[in-house]
Residue frames as qw, qx, qy, qz and C-alpha x, y, z in Angstrom:
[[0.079, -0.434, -0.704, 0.557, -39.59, 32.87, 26.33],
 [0.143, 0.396, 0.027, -0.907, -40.69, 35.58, 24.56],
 [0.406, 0.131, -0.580, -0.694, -42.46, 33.56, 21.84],
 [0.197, -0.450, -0.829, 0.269, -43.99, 31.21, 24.60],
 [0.174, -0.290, -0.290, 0.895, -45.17, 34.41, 25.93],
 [0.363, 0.212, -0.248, -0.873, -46.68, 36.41, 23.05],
 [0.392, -0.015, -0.768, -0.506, -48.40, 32.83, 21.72],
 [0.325, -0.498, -0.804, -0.015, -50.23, 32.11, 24.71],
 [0.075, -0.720, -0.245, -0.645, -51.00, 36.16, 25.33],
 [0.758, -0.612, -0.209, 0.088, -49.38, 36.36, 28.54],
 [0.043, -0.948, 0.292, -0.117, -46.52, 38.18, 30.05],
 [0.607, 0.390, -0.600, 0.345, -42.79, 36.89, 30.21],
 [0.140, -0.414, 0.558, -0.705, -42.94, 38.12, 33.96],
 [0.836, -0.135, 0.246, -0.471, -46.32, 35.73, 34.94],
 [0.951, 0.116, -0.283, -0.054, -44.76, 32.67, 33.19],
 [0.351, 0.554, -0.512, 0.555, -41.63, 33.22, 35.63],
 [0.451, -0.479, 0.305, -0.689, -43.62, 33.09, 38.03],
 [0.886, -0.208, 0.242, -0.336, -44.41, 29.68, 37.69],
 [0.938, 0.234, 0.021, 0.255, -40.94, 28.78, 35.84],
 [0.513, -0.617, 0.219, 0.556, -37.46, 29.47, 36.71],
 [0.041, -0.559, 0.548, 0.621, -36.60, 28.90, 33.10],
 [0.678, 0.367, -0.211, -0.600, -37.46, 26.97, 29.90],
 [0.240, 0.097, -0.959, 0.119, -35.93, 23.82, 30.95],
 [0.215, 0.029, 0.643, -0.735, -38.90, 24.00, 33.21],
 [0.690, 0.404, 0.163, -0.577, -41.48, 24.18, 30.59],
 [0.547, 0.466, -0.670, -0.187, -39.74, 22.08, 28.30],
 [0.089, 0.083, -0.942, 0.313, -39.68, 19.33, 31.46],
 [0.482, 0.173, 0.415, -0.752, -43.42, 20.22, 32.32],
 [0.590, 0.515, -0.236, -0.576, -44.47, 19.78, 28.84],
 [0.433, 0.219, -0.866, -0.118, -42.61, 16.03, 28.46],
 [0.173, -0.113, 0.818, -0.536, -43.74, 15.14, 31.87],
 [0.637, 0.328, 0.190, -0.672, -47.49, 16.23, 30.96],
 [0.399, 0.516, -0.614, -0.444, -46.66, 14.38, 27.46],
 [0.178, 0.307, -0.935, 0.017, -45.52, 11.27, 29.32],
 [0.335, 0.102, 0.820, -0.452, -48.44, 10.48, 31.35],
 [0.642, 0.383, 0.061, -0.661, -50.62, 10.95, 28.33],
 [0.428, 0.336, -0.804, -0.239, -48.57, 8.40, 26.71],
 [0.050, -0.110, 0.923, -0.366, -48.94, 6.23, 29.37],
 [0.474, 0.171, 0.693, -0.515, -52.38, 6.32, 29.87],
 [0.474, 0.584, -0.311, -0.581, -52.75, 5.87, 26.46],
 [0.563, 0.296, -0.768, -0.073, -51.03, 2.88, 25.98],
 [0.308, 0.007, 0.855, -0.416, -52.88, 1.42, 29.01],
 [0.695, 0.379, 0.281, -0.542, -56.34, 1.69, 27.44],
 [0.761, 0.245, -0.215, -0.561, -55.03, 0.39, 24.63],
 [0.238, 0.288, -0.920, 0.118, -53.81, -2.54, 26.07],
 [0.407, 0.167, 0.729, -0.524, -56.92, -3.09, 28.34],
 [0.674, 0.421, 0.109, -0.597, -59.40, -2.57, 25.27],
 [0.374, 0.370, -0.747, -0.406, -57.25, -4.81, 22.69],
 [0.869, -0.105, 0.097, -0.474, -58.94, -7.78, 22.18],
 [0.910, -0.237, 0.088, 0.328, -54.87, -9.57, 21.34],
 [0.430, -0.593, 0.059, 0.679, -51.83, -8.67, 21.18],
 [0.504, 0.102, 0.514, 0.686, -52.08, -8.11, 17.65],
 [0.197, 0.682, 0.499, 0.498, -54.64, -5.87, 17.80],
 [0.257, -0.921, -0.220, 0.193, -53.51, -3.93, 20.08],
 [0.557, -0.160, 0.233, 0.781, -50.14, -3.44, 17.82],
 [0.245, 0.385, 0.438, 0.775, -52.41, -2.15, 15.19],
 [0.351, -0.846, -0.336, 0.222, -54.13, -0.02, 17.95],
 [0.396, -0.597, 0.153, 0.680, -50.56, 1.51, 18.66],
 [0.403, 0.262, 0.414, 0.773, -50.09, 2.03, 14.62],
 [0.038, -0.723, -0.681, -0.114, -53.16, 3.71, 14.62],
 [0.342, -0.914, -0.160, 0.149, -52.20, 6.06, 17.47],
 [0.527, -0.322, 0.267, 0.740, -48.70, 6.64, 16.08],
 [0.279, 0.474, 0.579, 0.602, -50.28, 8.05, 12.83],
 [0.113, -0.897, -0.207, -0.374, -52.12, 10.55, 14.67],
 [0.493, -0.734, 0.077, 0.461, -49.38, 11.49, 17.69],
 [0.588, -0.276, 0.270, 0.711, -46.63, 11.98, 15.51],
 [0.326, 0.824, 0.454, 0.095, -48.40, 14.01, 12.95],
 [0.020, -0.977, 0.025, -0.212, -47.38, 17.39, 14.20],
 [0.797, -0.397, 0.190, 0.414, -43.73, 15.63, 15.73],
 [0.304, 0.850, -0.421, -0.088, -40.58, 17.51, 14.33],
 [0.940, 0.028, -0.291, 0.174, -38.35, 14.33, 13.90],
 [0.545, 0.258, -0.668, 0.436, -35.55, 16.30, 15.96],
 [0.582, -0.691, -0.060, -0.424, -37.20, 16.29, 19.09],
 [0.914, -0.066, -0.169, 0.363, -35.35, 13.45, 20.33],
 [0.761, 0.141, -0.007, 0.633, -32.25, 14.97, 19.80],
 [0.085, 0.614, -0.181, 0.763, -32.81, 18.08, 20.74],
 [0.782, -0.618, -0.070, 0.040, -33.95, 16.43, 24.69],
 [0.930, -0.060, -0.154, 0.329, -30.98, 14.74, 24.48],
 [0.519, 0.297, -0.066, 0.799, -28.32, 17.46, 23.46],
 [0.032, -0.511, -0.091, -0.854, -30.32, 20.23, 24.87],
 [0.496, -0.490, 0.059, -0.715, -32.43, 19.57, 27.82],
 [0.269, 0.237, -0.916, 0.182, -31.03, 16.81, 29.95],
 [0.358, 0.011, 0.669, -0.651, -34.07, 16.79, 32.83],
 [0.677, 0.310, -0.043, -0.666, -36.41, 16.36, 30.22],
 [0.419, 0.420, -0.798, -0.106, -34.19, 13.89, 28.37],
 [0.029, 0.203, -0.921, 0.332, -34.04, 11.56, 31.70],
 [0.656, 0.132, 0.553, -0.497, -37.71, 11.70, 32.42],
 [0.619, 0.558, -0.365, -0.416, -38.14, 10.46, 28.59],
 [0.494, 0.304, -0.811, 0.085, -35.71, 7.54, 29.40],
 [0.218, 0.200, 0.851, -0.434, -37.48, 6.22, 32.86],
 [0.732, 0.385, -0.010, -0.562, -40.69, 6.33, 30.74],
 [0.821, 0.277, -0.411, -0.283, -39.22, 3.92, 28.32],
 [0.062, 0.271, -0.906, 0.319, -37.60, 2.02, 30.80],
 [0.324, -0.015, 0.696, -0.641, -40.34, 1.91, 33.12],
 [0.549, 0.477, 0.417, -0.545, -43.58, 1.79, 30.70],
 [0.365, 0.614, -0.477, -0.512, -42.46, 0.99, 27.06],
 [0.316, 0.397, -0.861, 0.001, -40.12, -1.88, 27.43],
 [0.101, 0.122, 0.923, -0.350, -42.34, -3.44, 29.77],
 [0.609, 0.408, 0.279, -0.620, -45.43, -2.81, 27.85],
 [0.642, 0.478, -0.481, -0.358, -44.02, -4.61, 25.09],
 [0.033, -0.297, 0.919, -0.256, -42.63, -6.88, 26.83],
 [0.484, 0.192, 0.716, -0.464, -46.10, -8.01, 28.03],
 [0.676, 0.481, -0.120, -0.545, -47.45, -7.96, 24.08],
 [0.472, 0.490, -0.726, -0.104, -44.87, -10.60, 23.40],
 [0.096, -0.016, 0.964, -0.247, -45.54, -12.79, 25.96],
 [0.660, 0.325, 0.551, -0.393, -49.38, -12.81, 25.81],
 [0.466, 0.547, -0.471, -0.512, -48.32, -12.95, 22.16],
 [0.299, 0.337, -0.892, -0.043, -46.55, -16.08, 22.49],
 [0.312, 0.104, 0.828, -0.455, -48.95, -17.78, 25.38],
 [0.646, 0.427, 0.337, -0.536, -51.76, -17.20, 22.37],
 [0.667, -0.048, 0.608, 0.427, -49.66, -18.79, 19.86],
 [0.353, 0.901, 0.221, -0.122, -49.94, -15.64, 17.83],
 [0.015, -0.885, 0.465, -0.032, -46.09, -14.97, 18.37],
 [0.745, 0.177, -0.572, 0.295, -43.06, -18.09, 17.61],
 [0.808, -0.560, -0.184, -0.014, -42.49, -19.49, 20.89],
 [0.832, 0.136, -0.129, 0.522, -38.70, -19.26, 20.15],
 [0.059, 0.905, 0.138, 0.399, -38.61, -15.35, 20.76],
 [0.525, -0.126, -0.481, 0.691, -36.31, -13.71, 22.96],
 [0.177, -0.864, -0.405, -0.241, -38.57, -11.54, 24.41],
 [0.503, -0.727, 0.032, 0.467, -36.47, -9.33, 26.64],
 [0.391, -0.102, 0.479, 0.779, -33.69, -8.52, 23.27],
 [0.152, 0.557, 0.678, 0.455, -37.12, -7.98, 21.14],
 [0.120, -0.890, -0.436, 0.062, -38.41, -5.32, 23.34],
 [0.308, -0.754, 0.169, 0.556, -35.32, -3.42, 22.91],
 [0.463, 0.248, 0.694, 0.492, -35.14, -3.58, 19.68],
 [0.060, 0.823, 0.531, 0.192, -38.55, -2.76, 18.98],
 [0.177, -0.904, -0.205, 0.330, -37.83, 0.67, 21.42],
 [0.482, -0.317, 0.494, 0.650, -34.11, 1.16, 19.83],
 [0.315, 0.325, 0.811, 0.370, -36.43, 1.52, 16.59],
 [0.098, -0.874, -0.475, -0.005, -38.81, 3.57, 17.56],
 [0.160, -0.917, -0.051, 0.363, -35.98, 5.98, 18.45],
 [0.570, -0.014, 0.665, 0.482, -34.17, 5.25, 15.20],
 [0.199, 0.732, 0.629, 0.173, -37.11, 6.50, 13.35],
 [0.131, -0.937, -0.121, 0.301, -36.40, 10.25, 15.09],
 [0.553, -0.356, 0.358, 0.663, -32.48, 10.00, 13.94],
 [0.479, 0.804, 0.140, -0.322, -32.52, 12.64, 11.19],
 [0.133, -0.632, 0.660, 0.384, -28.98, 11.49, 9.98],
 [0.392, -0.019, 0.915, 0.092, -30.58, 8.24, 9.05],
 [0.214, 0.523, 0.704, 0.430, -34.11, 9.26, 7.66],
 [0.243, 0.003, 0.182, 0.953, -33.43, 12.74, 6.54],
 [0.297, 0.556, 0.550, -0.547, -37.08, 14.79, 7.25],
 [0.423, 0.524, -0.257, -0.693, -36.98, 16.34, 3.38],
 [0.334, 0.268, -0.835, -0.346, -36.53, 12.60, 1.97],
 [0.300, -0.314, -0.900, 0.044, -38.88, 10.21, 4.76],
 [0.452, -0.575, 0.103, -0.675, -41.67, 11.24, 6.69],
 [0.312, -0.308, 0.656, -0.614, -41.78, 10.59, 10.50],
 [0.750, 0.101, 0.295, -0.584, -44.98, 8.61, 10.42],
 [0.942, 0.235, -0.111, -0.213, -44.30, 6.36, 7.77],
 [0.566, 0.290, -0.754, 0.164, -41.03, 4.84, 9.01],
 [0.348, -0.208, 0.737, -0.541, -42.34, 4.48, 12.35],
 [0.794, 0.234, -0.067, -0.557, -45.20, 2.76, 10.42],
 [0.659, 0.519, -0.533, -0.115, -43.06, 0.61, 8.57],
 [0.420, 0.461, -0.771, 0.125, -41.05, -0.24, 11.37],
 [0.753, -0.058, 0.253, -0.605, -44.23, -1.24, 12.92],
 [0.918, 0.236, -0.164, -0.272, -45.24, -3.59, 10.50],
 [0.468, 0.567, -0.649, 0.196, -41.59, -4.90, 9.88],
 [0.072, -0.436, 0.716, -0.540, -41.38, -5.88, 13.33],
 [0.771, -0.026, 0.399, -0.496, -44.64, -7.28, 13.90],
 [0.852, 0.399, -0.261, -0.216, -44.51, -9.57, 10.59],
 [0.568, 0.459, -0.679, 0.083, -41.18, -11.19, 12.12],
 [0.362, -0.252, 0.690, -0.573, -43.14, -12.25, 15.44],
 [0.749, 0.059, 0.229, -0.618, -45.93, -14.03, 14.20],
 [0.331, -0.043, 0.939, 0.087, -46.72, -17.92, 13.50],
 [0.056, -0.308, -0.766, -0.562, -49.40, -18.82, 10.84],
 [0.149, -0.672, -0.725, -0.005, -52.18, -18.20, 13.14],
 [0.185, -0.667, -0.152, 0.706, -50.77, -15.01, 13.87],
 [0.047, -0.016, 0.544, 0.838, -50.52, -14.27, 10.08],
 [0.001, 0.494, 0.604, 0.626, -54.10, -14.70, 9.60],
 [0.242, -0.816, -0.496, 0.170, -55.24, -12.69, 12.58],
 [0.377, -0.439, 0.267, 0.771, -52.71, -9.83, 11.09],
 [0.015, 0.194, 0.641, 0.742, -54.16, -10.49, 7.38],
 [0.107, -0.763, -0.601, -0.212, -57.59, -9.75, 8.68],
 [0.261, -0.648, -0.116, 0.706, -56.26, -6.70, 10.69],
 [0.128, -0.394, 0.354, 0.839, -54.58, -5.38, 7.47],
 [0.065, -0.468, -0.612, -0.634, -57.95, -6.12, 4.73],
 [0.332, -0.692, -0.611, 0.193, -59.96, -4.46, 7.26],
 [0.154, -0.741, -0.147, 0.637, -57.80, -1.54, 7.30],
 [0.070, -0.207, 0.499, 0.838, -57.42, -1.17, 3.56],
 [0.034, -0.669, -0.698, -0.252, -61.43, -1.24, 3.37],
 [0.318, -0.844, -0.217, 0.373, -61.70, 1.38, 5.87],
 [0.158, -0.225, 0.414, 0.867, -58.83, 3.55, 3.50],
 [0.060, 0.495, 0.692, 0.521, -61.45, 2.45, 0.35],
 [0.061, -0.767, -0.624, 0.134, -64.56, 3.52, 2.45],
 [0.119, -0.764, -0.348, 0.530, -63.16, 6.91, 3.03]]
């Protein structure tokens, strides 16, 4: 509390005021977090033009969220801050898994995605991944960076949904973004 305090030039006694304790701000702060996620991953689901571009939408936006991420967040919710922890898990319940969910069907209804999918296993997966990526037992923060195995297990994932037509509306995603690397 005291280093909340001093960094945002404010007394320990005024931030009491509006927190019992640092679970409090530590829930505020995921809560605030979550809805940005959320409304985040609406727009880019309204603005994608399919599903595929609205994966590489999400890459996009994982490259810049996670930037400043300490990979144990996760794990310190979990082990440390249990309110925080739960709102974190209804989020991906509510707004993850069923946002992916919906990429995989309109995937599959545009014959971008193999019809054969189990779309309901895939979207857990995909999330199971995503929080895989944080596990620092697995990819150790001095040996992987954050960003590029969520990357990876972007790609990885997408590349075992798609049907030919989905490959080339993927291969034009990915020369497009390795011009746009050149350019800059």
């Amino acid at each position: 509390m005291d280093d909340i305090a001093r960094e945002i030039g404010i007394s320990k006694k005024t931030i009491y005021q509006h927190f019992p304790d640092k679970d409090a701000i530590i829930e505020e702060v995921i809560r605030q977090e979550l809805a940005c996620e959320k409304e985040d991953m609406e727009r880019m689901e309204c603005e994608a033009t399919n599903p595929i571009d609205q994966v590489i939408s999400a890459s996009r936006y994982i490259r810049t969220a996670l930037t400043n991420v300490n990979p144990v967040l996760l794990y310190d919710l979990k082990k440390y801050h249990h309110k925080a922890w739960e709102l974190f898990q209804s989020h991906k319940q509510q707004h993850i898994i069923k946002s992916i969910r919906r990429n995989l069907e309109q995937g599959i209804e545009q014959g971008l995605y193999r019809p054969d999918l189990n779309v309901d296993m895939l979207a857990r997966l995909h999330i199971e991944q995503i929080e895989m990526g944080f596990d620092t037992s697995v990819f150790p923060p001095d040996r992987y960076n954050l960003v590029d195995v969520q990357l990876q297990f972007l790609h990885h994932f997408l590349r075992g949904l798609l049907t030919e037509k989905g490959f080339q509306v993927y291969n034009q995603y990915v020369d497009q973004t390795a011009t746009e690397v050149k350019i800059q």
